[in-house]
C-alpha positions in Angstrom: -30.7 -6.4 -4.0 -29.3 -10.0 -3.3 -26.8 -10.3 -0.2 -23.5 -12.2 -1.6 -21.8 -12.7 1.9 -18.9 -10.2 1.4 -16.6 -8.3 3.4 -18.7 -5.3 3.2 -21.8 -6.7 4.1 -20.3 -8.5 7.1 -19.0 -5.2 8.3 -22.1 -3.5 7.8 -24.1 -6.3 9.5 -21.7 -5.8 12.5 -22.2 -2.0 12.4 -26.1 -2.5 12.4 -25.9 -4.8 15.0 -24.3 -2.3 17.4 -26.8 -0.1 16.6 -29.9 -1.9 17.1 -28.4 -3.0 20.4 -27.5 0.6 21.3 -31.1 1.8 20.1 -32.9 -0.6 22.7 -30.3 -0.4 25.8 -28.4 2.4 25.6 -29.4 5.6 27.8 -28.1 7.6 24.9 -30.7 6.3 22.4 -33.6 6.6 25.0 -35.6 9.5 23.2 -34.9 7.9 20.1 -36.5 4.9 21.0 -39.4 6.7 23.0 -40.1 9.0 19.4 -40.3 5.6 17.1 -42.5 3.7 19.9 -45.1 6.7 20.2 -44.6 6.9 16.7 -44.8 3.6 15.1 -46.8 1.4 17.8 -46.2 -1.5 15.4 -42.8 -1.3 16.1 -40.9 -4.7 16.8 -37.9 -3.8 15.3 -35.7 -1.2 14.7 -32.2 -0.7 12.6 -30.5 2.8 12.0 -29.6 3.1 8.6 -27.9 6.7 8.6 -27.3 8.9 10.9 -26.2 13.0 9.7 -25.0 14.4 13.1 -25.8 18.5 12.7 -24.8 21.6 15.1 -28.5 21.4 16.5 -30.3 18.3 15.5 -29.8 14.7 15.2 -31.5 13.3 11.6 -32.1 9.4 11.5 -32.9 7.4 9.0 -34.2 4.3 10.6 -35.9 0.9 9.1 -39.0 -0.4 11.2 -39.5 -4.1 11.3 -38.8 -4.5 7.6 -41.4 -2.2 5.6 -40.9 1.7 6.8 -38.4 3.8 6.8 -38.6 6.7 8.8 -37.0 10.0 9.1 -36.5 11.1 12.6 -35.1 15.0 13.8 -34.2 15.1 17.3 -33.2 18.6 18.9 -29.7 18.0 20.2 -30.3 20.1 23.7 -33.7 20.5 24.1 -36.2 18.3 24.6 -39.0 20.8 24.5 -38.9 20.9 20.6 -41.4 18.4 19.3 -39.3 15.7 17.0 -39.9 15.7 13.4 -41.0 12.8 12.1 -41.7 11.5 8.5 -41.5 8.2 6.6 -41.9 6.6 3.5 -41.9 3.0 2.2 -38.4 1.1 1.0 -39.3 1.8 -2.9 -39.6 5.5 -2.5 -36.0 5.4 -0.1 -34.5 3.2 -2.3 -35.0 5.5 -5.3 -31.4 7.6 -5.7 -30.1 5.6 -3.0 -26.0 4.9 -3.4 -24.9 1.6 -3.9 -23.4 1.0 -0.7 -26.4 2.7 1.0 -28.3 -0.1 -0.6 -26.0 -2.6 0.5 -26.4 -1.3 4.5 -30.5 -0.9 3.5 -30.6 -4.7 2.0 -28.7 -6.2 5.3 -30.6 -4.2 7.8 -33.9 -5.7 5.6 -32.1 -9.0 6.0 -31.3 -8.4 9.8 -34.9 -7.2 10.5 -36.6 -10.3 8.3 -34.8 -12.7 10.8 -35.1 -10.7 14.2 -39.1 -10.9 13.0 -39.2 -14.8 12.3 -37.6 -15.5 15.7 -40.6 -13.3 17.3 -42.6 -15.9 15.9 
């Protein structure tokens, strides 16, 4: 999907942003980031595309550097549980994806892409 600068992408590019920021500094995010290091050693960098709060788990979908995306359940209260975690490639998410989850999926690739380049 080609990025045409509008309104929406902006905000979504804000939104990820936050995100990634919060993933790597918050205290809040610290599990998370501890399951997708352990998980994905390859890991440089990390967007959260969705995010479906449940009663007892936390289920992330999150795009690593810019090539996997991977489906993360964290127990809300417990640590103990073991996280589940699964991925899959961006053609197999993208299929069925909504437009606007395309959109966000598209300027987190975009995001990513350029966080990667400036590791260089």
């Amino acid at each position: 999907m080609k990025l045409i600068g509008s309104k929406l992408e902006q905000e979504i590019r804000e939104q990820l942003s936050i995100s990634n920021q919060s993933l790597f500094e918050s205290e809040e995010k610290r599990r998370l980031l501890e399951v997708i290091k352990s998980s994905f050693p390859e890991m440089r960098t990390a967007y959260i595309v969705n995010w479906i709060p449940e009663q007892g788990e936390d289920i992330y979908k999150i795009l690593i550097n810019d090539s996997i995306i991977a489906d993360i359940e964290l127990d809300r209260y417990s640590d103990d549980f073991e996280p589940i975690v699964e991925s899959k490639d961006i053609p197999n998410y993208l299929h069925g994806l909504s437009k606007q989850n395309q959109i966000k999926l598209a300027v987190a690739l975009d995001l990513a892409k350029q966080e990667l380049k400036n590791m260089e």
